[in-house]
C-alpha positions in Angstrom: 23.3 -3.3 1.3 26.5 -1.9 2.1 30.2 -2.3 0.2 33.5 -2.7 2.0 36.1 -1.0 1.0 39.0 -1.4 3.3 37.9 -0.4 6.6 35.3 2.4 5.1 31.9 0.7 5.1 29.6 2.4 2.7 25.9 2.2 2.6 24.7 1.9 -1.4 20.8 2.0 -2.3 17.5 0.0 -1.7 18.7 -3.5 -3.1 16.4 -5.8 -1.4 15.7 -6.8 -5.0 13.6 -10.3 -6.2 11.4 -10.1 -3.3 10.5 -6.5 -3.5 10.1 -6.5 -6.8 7.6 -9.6 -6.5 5.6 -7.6 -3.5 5.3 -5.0 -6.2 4.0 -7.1 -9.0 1.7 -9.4 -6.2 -0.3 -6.4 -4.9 -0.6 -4.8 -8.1 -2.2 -7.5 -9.6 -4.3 -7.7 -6.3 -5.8 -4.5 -6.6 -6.5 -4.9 -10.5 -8.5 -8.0 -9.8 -10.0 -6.0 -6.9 -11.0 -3.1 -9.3 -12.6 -5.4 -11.6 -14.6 -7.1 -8.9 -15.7 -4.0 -7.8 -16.4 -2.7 -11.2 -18.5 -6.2 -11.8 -20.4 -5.2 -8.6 -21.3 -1.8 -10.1 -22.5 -3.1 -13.8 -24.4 -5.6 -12.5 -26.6 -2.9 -9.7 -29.3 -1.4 -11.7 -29.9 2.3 -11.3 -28.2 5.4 -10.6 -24.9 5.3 -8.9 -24.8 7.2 -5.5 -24.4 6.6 -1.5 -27.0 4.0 -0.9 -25.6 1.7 -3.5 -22.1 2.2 -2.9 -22.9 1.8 0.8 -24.7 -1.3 -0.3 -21.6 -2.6 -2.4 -19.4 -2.5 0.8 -21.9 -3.8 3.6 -21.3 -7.4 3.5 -18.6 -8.5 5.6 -16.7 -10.8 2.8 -16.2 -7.3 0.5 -15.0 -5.3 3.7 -12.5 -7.8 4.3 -11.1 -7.9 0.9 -11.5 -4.2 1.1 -9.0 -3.9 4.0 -7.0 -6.8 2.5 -6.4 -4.4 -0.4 -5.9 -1.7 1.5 -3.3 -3.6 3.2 -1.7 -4.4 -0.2 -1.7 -0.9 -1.2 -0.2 -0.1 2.2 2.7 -2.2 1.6 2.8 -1.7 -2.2 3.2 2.1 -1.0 6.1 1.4 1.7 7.7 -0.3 -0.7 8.1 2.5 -3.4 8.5 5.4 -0.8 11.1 3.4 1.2 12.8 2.7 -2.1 13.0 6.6 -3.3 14.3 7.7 0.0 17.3 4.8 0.2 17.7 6.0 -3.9 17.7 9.9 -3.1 17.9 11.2 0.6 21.4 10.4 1.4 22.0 12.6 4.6 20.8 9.1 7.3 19.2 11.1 10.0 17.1 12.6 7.3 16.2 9.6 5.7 15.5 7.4 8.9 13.1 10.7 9.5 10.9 10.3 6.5 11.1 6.7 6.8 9.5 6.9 10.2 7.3 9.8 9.2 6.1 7.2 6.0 5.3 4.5 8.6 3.2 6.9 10.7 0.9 8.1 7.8 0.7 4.6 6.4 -0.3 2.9 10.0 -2.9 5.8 10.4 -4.5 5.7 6.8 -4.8 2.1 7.7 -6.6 3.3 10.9 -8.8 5.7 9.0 -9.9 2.9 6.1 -10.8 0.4 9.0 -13.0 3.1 10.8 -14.4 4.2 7.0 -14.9 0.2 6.3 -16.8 -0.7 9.7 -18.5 2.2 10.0 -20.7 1.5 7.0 
């Protein structure tokens, strides 16, 4: 968002406001019922938790893809509160517009990494 005043253009903040703030709200509540699913999954095994059954939690292909999906939601749940504390509190651009990029990076290659972790079970 940026204010006018005269011919001085000045660029205020992350205001990108109701539809942020409902990402925000939306993921989180899509990883909570993701966390109770998968806490449902490990009640309901019988025995001692280790590899073989968390292996076997996440082998079907209907809880990898809500895996990733999540994942994806905590991507963009992430991007949206890193994006929003460097608009907030890097105000020098070229350093901002840095970690911005640098943020996008990680969060495209920890996407990478969960679908080779995901698959690869």
């Amino acid at each position: 968002m940026s204010v006018n005043y005269g011919s001085k253009r000045i660029v205020v903040g992350a205001h990108y406001g109701l539809r942020d703030w409902l990402a925000q709200r939306v993921t989180a509540g899509l990883m909570a019922l993701f966390t109770v699913i998968l806490l449902a999954q490990v009640i309901l095994s019988s025995g001692p938790i280790g590899y073989d059954k968390w292996a076997g939690i996440f082998s079907s292909q209907w809880m990898k893809a809500l895996t990733f999906a999540v994942i994806i939601a905590l991507l963009y749940h992430v991007w949206i509160g890193v994006r929003d504390i460097w608009m907030d509190y890097v105000k020098p651009v070229a350093l901002r517009l840095s970690l911005q990029i640098f943020s996008i990076v990680w969060l495209v290659a920890c996407a990478g990494w969960a679908i080779q972790v995901l698959w690869r079970l």
